[in-house]
DRENMI-775938 format. One record per residue: x, y, z of N, C-alpha, C, O, CB in turn. Coordinates in steps of 0.2 Angstrom, whole numbers, plus 5000, padded with zeros to 4 digits. Glycine has a CB too. Example, Ala and Ser with C-alpha at 12.3 -4.5 7.8 and 13.67 -1.06 7.14 Angstrom:
<atoms>
506649725039506249785039506649845039507149835042505749785045/506449895035506849955036506450005039506750065040507049975029/
</atoms>
This chain:
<atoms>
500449945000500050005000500450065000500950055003499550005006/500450094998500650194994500650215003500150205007499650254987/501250245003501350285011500850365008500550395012502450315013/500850395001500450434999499750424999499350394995500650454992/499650455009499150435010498350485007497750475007499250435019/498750535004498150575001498350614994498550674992497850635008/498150534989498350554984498150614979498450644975498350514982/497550634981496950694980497250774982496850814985496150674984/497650774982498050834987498550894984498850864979498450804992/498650944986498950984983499750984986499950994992498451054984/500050984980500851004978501251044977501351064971501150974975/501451084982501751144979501751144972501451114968502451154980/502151184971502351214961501851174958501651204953503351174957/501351104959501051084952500551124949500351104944500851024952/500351184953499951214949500051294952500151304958499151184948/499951334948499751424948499351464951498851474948499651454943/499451484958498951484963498851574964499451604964499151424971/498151624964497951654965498451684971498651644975497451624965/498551754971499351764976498951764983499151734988499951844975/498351784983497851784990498051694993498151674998496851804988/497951634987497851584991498851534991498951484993497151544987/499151584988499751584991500151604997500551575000499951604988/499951654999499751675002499651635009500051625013499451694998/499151625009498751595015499051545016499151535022497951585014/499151475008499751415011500351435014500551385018500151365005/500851485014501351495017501151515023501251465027501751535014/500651565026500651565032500351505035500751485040500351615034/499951465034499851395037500451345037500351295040499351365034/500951355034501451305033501851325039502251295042501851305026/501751385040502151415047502051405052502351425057502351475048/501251355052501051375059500651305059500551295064500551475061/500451265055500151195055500551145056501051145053499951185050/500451105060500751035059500850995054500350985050500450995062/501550975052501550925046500950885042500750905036501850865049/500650845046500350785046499650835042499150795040500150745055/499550905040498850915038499050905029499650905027498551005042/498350905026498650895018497650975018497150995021498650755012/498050975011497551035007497350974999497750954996498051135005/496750974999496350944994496450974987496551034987495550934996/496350934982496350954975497150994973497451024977495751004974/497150994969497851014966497951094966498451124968497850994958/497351124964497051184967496851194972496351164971496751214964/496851204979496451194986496151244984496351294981496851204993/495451244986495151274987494951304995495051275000494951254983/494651354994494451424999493751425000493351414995494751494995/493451445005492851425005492751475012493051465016492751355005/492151525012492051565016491151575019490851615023492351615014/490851535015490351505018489851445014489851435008490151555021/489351425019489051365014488351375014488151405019489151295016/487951335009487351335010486951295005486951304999487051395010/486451245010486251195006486851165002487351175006485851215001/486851114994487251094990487851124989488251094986486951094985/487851204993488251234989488951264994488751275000487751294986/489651274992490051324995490151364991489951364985490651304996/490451424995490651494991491251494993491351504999490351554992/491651504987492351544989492251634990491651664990493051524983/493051664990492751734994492651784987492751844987493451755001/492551744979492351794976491651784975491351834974492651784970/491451724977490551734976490651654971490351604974490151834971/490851644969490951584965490551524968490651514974491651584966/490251494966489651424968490151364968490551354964488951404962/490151324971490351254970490051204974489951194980490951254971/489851154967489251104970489651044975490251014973488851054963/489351024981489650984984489550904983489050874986489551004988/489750884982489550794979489950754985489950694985489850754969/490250784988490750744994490650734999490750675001491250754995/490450775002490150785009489850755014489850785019489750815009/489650695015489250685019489350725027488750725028489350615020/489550755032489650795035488850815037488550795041490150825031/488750885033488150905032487850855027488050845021488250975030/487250805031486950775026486250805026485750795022487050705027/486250845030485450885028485750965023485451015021484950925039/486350965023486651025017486851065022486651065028486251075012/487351105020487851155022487351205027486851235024488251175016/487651225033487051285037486051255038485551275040487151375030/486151225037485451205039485151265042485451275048485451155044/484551315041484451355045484251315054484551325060483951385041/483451265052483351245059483851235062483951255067482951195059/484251195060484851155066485451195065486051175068485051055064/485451235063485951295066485451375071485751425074486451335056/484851365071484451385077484351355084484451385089483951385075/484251285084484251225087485051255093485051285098484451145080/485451225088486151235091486151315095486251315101486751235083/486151375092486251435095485651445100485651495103486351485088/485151405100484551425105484751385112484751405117483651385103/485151315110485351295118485851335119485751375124485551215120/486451355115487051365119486851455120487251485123487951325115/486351485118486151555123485851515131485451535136485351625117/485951465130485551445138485851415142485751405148484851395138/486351395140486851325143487151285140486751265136486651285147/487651255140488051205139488451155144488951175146488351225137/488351095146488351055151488550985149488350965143487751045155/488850945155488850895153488150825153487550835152489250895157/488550785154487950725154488050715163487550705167488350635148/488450725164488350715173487850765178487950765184489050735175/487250795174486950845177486150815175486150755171487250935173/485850825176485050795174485050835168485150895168484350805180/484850815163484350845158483850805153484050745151484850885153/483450815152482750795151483050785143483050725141482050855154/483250835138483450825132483850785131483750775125483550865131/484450755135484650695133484450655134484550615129484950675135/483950615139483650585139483050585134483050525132483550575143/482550625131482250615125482550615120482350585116481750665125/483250655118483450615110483850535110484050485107484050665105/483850545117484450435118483750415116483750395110484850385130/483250405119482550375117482250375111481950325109482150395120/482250425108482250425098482750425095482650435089481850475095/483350415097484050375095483750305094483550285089484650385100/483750285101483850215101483150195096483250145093483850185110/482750205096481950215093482150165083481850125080481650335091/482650195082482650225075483150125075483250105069483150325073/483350085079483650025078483249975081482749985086484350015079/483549905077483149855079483149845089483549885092483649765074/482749815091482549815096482949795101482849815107482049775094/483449755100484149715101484549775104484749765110484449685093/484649845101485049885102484649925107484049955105485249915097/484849925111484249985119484750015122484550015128483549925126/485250025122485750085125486150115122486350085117486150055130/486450165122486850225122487350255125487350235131486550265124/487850285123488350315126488450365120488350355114488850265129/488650425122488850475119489450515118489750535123488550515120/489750515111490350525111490450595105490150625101490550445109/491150615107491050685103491250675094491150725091491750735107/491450635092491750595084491750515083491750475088492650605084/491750495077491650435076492350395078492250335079491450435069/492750425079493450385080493350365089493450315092494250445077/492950435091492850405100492450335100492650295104492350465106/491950335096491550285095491650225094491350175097491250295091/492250225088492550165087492950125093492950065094492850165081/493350185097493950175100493450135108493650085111494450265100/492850185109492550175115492150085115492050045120491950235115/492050065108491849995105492249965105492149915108491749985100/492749985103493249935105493149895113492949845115494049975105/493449955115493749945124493049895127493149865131493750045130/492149905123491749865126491949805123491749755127491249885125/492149785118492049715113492749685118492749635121492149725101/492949715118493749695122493549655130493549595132494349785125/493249705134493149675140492549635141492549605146493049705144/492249625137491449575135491649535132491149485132490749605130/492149515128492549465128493149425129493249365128492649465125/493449465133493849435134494549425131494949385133493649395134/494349465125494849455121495149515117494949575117494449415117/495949505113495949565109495949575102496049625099496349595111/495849505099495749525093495349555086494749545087495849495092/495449585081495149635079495149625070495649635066495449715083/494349595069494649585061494149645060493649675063494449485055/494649665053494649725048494549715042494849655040495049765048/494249745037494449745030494949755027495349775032494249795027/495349745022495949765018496049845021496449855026495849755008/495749875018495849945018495249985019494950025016495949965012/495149955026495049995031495150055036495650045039494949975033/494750115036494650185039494250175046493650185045494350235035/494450165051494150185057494350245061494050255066494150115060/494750265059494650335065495550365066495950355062494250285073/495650395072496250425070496550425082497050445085495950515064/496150395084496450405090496850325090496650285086495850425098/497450305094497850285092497650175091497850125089498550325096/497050205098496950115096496350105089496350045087496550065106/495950145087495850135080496250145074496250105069495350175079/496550185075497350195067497550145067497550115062498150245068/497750095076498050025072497749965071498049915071498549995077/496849965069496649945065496149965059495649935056496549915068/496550045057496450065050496850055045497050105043496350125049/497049985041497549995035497550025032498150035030497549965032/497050075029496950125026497350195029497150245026496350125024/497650195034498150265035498750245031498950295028498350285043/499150185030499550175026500150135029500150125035499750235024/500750125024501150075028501650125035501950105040501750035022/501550185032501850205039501450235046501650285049502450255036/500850195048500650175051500550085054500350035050500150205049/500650075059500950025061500149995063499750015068501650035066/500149945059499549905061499749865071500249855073499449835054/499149855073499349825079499349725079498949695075498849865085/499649705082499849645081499149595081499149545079500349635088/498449645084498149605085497649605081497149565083498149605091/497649645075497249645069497449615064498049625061497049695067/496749575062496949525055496449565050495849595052496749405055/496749555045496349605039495949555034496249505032496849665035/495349565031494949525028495049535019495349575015494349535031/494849505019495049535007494049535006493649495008495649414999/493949595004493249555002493149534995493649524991492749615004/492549514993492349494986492549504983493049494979491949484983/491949584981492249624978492949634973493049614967492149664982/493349664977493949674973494449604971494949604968494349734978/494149554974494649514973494449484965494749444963494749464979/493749504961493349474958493049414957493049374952493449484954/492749394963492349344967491749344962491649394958492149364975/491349294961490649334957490049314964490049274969490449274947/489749364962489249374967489049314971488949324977488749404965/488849244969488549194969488849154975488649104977488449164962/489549184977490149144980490449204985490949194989490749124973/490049264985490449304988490249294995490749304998490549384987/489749284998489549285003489949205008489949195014488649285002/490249165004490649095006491449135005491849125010490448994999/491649165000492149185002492349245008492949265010492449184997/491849265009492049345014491849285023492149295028491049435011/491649245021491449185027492249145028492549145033490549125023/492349115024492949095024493749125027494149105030493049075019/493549205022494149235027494249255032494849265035494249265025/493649265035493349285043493749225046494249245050492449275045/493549155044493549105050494149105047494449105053492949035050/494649105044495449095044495449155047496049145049495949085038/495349205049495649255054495549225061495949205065495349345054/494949205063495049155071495249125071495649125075494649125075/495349065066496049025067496649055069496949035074496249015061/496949105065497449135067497649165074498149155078497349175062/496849205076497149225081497149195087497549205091496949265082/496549125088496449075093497249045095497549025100495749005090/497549035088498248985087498549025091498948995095498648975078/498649085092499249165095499049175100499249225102499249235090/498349135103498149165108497849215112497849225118498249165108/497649255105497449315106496849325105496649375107497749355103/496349275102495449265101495149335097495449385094495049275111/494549325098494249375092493749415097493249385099493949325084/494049475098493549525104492849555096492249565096494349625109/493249565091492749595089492749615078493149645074492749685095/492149585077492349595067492149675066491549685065491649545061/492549715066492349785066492249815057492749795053493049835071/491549855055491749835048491049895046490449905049491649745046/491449935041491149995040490649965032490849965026491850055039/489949945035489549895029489349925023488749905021488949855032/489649975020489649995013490450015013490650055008489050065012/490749985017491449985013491950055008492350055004491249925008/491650095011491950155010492650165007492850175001491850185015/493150155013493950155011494150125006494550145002494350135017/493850055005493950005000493650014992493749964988493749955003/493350054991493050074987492450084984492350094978493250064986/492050064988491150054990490950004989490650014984490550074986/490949934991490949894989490249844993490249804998491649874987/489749864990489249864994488749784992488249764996488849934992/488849754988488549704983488849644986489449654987488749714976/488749594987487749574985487449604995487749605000487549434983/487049614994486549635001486749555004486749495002485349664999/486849575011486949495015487549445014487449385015486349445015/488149485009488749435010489049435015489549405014489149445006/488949475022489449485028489249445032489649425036489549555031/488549405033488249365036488549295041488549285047487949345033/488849255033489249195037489949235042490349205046489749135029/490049305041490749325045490449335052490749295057491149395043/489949375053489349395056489449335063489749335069488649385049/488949285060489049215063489549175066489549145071488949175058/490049165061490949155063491049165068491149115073491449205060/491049275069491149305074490849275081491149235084491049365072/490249285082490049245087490249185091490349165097489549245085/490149145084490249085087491049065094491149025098490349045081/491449135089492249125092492149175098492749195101492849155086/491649195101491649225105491449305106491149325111492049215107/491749335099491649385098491049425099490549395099491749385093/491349515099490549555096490749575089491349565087490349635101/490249605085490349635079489949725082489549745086489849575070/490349745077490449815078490049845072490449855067491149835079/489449875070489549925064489749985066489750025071488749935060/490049995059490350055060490050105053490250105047491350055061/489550145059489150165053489050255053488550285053488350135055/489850285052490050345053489650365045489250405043490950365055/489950315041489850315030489050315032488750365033490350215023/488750255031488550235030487650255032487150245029488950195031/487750295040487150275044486850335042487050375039487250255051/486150335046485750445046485550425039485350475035486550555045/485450365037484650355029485250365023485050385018483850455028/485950365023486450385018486350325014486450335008487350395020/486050255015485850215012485150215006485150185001485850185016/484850255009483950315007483550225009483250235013483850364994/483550155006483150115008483350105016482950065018483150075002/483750115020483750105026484050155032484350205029483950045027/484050165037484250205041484850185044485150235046483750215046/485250125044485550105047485950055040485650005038485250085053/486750085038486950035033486849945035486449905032487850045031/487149935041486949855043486349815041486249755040486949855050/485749875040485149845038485049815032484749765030484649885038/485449845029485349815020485849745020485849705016485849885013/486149735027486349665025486149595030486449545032487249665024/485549635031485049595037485449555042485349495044484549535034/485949605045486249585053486149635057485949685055487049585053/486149615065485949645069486649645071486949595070485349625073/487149725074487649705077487449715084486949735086488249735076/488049695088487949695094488049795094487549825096488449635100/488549825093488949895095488749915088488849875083489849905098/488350005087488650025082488750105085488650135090488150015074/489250105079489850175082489350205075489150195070491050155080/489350275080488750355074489650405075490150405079487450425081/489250455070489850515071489650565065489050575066490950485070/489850595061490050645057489250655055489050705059490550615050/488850635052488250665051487650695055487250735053487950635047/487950645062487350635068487250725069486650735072487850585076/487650785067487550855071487650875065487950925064488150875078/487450845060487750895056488150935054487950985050487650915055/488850935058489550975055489650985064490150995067489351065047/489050985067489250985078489550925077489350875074488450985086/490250935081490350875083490150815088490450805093490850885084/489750775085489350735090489650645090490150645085488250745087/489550605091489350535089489350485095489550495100489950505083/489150435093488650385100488850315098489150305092487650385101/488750255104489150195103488350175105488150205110489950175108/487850135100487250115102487450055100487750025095486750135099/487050015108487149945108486549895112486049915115487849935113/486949825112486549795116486549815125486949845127486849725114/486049795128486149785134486849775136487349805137485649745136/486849705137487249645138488349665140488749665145487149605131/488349685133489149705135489049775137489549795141489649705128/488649825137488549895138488949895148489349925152487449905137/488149835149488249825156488749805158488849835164487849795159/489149755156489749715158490249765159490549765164489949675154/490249825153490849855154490749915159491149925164491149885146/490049945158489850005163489949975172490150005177488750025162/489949915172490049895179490649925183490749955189490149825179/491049905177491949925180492149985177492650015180492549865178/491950005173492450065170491950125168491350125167492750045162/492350175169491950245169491850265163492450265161492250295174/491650295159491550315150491150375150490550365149491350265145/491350425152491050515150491850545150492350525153490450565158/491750615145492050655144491650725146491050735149492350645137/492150775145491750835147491150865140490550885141492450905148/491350855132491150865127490550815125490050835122491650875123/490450745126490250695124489650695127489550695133490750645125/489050695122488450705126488250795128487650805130488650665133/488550855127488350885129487850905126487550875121488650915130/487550975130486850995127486651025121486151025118486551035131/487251055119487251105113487251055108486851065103487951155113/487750975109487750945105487050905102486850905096488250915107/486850875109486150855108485550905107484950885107486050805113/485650945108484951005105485150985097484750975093485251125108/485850985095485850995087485850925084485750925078486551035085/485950865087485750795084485050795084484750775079486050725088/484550825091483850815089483750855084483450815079483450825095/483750915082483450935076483750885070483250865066483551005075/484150875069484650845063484050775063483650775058485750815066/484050715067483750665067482650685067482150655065484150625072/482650745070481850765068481650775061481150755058481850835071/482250815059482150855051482250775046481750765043482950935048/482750735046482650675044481950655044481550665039483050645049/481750615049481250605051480450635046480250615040481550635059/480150695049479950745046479950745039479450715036480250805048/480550755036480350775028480650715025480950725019480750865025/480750645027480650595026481250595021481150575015479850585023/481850625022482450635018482850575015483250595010482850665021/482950505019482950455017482950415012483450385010482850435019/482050425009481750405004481950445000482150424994481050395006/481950485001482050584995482650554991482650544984482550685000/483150524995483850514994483950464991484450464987484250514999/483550384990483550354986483150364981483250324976483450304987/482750424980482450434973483150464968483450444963481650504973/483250514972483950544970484550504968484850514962484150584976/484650464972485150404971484950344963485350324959485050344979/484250334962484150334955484250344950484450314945483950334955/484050444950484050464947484850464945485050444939483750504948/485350474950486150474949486350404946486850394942486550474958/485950364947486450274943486250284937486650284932486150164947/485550304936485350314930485750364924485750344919484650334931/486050424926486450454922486850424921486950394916486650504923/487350414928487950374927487950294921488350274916488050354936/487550284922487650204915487550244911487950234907487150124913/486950304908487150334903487950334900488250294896486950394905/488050394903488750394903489350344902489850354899488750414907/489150294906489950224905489550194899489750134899490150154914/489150204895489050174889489550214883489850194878488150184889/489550274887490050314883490550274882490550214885490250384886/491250304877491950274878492550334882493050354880492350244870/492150334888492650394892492850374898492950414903492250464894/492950294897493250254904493050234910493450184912493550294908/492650244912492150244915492150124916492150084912491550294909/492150124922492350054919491650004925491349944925493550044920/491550054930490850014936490650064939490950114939490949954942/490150054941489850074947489350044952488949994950489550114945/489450064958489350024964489050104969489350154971490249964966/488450094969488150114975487850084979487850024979487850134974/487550114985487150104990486550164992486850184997487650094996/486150194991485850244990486350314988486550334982485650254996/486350334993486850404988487450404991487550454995486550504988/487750354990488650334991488850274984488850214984488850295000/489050334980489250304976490250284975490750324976488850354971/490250224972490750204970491050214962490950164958490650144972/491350264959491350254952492050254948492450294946491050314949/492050164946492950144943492950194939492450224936493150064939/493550224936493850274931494550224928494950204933494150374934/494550204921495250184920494850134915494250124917495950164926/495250124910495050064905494950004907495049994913495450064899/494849964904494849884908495649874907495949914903494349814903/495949824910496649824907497249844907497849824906496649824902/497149934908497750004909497849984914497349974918497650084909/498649984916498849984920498550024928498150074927499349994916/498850004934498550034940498750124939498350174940498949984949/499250124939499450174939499050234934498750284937500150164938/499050214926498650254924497950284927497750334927498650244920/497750204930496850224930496950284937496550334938496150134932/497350264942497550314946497450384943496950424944498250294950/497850404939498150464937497550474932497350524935498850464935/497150464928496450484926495950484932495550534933496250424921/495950434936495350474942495650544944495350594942495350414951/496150544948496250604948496150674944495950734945496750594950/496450644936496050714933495350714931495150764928496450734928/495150674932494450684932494050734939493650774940494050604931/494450704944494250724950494450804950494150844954494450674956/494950824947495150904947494950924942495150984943495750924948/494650924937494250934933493550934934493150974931494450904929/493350904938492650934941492551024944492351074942492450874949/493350974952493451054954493551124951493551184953493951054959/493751104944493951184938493351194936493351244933494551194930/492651144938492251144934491851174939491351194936492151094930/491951194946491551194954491151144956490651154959491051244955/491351074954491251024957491450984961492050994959491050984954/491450944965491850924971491650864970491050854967491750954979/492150814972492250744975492750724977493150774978492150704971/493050664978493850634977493750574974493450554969494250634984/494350514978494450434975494450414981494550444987495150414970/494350364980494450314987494650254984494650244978493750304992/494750194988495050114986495650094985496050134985494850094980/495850024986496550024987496950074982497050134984496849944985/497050064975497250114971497150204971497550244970496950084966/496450214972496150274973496150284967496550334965496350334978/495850264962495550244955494850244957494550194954495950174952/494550274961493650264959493450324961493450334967493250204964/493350354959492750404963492350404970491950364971492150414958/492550444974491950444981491550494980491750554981492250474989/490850474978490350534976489950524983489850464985489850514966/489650564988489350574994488950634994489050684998489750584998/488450634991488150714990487750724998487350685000487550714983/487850765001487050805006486350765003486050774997487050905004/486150735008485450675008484950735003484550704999485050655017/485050815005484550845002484650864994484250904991484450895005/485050844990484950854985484550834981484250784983485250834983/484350874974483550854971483750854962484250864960482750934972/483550844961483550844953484050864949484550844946483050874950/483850934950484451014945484850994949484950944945484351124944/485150974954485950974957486150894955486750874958486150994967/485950854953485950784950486150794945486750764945485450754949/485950844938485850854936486350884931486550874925485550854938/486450934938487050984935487950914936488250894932487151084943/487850904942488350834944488450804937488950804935487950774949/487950764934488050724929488250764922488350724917487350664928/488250814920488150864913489150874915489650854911487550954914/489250914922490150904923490450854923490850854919490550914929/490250784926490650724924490750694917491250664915490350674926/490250724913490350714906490950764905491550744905489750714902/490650834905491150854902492250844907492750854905490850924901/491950834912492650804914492950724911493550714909492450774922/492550694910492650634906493050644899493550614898492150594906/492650684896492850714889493450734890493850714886492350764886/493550794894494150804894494850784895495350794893494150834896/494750744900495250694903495250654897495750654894495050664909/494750604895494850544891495050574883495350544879494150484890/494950624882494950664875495850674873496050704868494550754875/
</atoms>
């Protein structure tokens, strides 16, 4: 795997930058930590948002297709009222009584299978995953941790060391075995569900042999990092199963995936008719507030709450949960889920337009409005199809369209639009891909 953990990113000298936004990279280079990267070859600038849309500081529009973040769109008025109505009243922890936490934990928990009836609240999806862990750990007994090939779970240091997808110079930890799925291995569908089952149960092998057991199958079920690979519905099942039997919890990790980003379900795990024991929320839950929650079974919840203490000062607060409740109201309310798989149609339906064309274009793979889209001929080498996704993907942004790549290679498009998109921003999306395509393949 490519230590060029963010190949979508801006390089000095490779392109001629506006002296304002020259500017602005030198002073951040003086004062930012290494570790930060700026997107697109041109970075763009951006001084405020709304709905579908950013503005840089000429006035300039640019459509967002990447986002999940804001998945009700950029600024939301209600839930940027929501937000500013509690915190003119207070801000507090979870250690204080409030009646508002307790009414959105209850239409939180509302919104999953029956199985899942507790809560804990956390400030990001990476606390979520990290907080899952530590339950799947001590409810088992165990510490082992299978992953995907090129898996993204988070960034505090006991999820990085089971995100292969930060790169080789991130040091996986000893006690994660990583899975290959179907998908990319070109499995044909009929068989992926026995080979995604087989590689599981050779990772408990492995780990039972090392003595290290299987605390938990942690797995982001539209497969995002890896490059969407969402097909066939219920190939994760026999892993599912595996897991259990070996002692294990399974974990969704439904930061991509969850908040109706699916449009036919509320929860990605639903589309592959498993119930987990832990699922980890984060990024859409507040709509751009930093919010996310560890919803679970009773069972390990209790085990772990017995002995260990889990609140922070941020996690749970009121400001945060005043602004998840509107976010999951307005969901809810104007039935945005459903909206988003009409929309999601409408999007596959252009898109095969288009790969009927000869402009590269080579699959596509969705899940409601998370789209997976290969770029590169059948046959071109990895390297080129890399270096065509990318200029298709910066060829959107000259065009004010946003996206990136994702997957081992990062040869596929990550198309994510805001759940509220409608038609004309579908629309306008599919008219630039073409002409991105044209240009690039021309």
């Amino acid at each position: 795997m490519s230590t060029d953990l963010m190949p979508n990113r801006y390089r000095p000298g490779e392109s001629d930058l506006p002296r304002r936004e020259s500017e602005l990279i030198a002073r951040r280079d003086e004062v930012l930590g290494a570790s930060y990267r700026l997107q697109y070859r041109r970075p763009v600038h951006f001084v405020r948002g709304e709905g579908m849309w950013l503005y840089d500081p000429d006035g300039r529009a640019y459509l967002d297709f990447y986002n999940n973040v804001p998945s009700l769109g950029h600024c939301h008025p209600e839930v940027n009222a929501a937000m500013a109505e509690q915190a003119g009243r207070i801000s507090a922890n979870t250690r204080y009584l409030e009646p508002k936490l307790i009414d959105y934990a209850e239409r939180l928990v509302d919104t999953f299978p029956s199985e899942l009836d507790r809560v804990v609240f956390t400030c990001t999806g990476s606390e979520s995953n990290d907080l899952a862990l530590r339950i799947a750990r001590f409810a088992s007994g165990n510490e082992g941790v299978i992953v995907s090939t090129y898996a993204y779970h988070g960034t505090s240091a006991a999820v990085a060391a089971v995100s292969p997808n930060l790169g080789d110079a991130v040091k996986l930890s000893p006690f994660v075995r990583m899975v290959s799925l179907p998908g990319p291995e070109g499995v044909p569908e009929a068989q992926a569900a026995d080979f995604f089952e087989a590689q599981v149960r050779a990772a408990i092998v492995d780990l039972n042999r090392r003595g290290i057991g299987v605390a938990a199958l942690l797995i982001d079920s539209i497969f995002s990092s890896d490059g969407v690979w969402v097909d066939p519905p219920g190939f994760i099942a026999g892993g599912v199963a595996a897991v259990r039997e070996a002692g294990g919890l399974v974990i969704a990790d439904e930061v991509q995936p969850g908040f109706g980003r699916t449009g036919a379900h509320m929860w990605g795990f639903e589309r592959h008719g498993i119930v987990p024991d832990l699922a980890t929320l984060g990024k859409p839950m507040g709509n751009g507030f930093p919010i996310g929650a560890v919803v679970g079974r009773k069972a390990p919840m209790e085990q772990f709450g017995a002995t260990a203490r889990y609140s922070n000062t941020f996690a749970g607060n009121t400001v945060g949960i005043a602004t998840a409740d509107a976010v999951l109201a307005i969901l809810q309310r104007d039935q945005i889920p459903q909206k988003a798989l009409a929309m999601s149609q409408r999007l596959r339906a252009g898109l095969e337009k288009i790969a009927r064309q000869p402009y590269g274009v080579r699959a596509i793979r969705n899940a409601g409005l998370f789209f997976g889209i290969d770029i590169g001929r059948e046959g071109a080498p990895a390297a080129s199809r890399r270096a065509m996704a990318l200029d298709v993907v910066n060829a959107l942004r000259d065009d004010g369209v946003l996206v990136s790549t994702t997957g081992a290679n990062e040869d596929s498009l990550k198309v994510r639009p805001p759940l509220v998109c409608q038609a004309e921003h579908v629309d306008l999306f599919l008219a630039a891909m073409e002409r991105a395509l044209i240009k690039v393949a021309g």
